[in-house]
N, C-alpha and C positions, 0 to 999 in steps of 0.2 A: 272441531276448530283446532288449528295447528298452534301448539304451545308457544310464544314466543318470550327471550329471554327479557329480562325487565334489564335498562342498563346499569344495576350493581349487581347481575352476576355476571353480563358480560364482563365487564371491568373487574372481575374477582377472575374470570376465566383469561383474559389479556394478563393479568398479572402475572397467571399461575405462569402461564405460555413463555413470556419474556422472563420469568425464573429461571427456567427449564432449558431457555437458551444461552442463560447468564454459567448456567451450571455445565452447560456444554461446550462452552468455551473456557472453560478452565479445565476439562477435561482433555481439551486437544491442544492445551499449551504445555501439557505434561505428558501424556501418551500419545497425541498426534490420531491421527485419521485411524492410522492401524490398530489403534490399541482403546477407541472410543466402542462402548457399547450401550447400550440402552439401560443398562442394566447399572452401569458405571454413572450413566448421569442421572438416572432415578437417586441412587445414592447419592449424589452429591446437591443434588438439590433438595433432598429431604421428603421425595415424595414416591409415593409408590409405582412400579415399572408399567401396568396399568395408567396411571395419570399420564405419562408422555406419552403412550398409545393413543390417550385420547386427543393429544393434540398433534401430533405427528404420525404418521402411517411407519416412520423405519427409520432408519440412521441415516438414509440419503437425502430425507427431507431433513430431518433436525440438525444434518450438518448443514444444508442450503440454507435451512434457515439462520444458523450462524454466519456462514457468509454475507448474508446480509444484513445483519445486526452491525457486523462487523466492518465490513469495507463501507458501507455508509456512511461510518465517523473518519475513516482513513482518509476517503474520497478528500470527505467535506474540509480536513485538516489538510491537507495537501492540496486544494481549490484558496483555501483562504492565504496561505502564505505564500503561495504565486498568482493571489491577487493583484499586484499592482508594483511599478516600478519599470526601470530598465529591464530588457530582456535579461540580461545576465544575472541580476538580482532572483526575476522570475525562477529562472529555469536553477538557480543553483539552493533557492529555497524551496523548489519541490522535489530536486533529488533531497536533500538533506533531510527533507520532510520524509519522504517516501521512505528511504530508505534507513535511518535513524530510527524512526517510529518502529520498522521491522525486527531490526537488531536490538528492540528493547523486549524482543517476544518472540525469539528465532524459534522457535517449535511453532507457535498458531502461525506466523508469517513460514516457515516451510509448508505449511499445509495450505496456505494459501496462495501459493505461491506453485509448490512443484510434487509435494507430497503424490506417488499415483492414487488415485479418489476413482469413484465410478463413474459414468457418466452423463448421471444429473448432476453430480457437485462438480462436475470440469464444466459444464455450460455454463454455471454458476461463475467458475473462475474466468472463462471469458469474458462474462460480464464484470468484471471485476478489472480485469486489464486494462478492457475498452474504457474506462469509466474514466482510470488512470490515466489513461492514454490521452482522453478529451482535456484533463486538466494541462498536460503538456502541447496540445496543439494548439491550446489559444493566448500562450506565452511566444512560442514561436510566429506564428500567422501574425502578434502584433508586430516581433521583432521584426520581420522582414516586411511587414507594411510599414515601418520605421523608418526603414533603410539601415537596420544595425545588423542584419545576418542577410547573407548572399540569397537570392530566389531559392527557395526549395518548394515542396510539396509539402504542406503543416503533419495534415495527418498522418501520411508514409513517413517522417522524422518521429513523429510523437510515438507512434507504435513501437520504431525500432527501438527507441530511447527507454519506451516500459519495458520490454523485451530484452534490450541488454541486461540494465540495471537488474532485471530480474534474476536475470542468468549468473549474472555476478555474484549475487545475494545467495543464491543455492549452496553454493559451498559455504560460507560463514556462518549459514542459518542452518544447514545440516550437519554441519560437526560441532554445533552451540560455541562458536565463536565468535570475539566481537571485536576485530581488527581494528588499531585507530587509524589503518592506512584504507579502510575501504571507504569511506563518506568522500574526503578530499580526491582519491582516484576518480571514483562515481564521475564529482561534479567537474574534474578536467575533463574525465574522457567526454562528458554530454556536452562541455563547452567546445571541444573540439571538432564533437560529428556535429555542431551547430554550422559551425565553418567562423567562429567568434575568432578573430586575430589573436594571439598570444602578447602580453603586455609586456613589451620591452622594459628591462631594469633599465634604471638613470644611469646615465652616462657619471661617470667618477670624475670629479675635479680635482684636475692635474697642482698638484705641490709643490713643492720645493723651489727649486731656479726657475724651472719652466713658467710656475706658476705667477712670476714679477716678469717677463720678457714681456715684452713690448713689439 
């Protein structure tokens, strides 16, 4: 008869598991993709090199598996605050999200972002994009079913828009920098490739003599 687990050791074994991934991302917010090893996160989570073999095959699953430990909170934090409102609101509170939340962890967000990985953790990072991406197309597709942003294509904008911003990020997140000019560019340049009008300043009310003529 095949042994099967009672559910208080799975649940002792899921804990150990999401340790192990707790420990590996703190690994790769300090040495990054290149400098993560099995061996680095057995130390750091307290358990023997052995124990994360038993739950991970190599370093390409245990970093997948922090990818999605990871961009699951990101996603879902970047979903929630271009939940709702005008498009402009939408779309300037998921860069600020997206890219804010990065610049608070430029090492794990360079590795998640552009770091070279192999290529099970880059499939990973696609799905990571994409995910991104979905939460910026159904900000756009409402705006232009609004009538507040010119016809586009939701999805071909949303992609470009994770794809710039991304791009942008790589330099601040790879030389551990944290610009106060990079969040307010982010969100003109996405307001811009939205095709959003630019808001005219108030016209200045005239003074002096002019201002009493009749």
């Amino acid at each position: 008869m095949a042994y099967r687990r009672t559910p208080a050791v799975q649940a002792r074994l899921d804990a150990q598991a999401a340790a192990i991934v707790q420990a590996a991302t703190k690994v790769l917010s300090t040495a990054g993709f290149a400098g993560l090893s099995v061996a680095a996160v057995a130390s750091t989570a307290g358990v023997a090199t052995g124990t994360v073999y038993k739950h991970f095959s190599g370093k390409s699953e245990l970093v997948t598996g922090v990818f999605r430990d990871v961009v699951t909170r990101e996603v879902a934090a970047v979903a929630a605050a271009a939940a709702h409102g005008p498009v402009v609101d939408r779309v300037t509170a998921a860069v600020d999200t997206f890219a804010g939340r990065a610049l608070k962890n430029p090492k794990l967000a360079y590795v998640l972002l552009a770091e070279p990985v192999d290529a099970a953790v880059d499939a990973e990072r696609l799905r990571f994009r994409r995910a991104f991406a979905a939460t910026f197309e159904d900000a756009v597709a409402a705006g232009v079913a609004a009538g507040d942003l010119p016809p586009q294509h939701a999805p071909t904008t949303a992609a470009a828009l994770v794809g710039a911003i991304g791009e942008v990020l790589v330099g601040p997140l790879a030389a551990q920098l944290d610009s106060a000019s990079v969040l307010p560019e982010l969100v003109a340049f996405a307001l811009r490739a939205l095709g959003v009008p630019p808001v005219s300043p108030p016209t200045p009310r005239a003074t002096g003599a002019d201002s009493t003529q009749e």
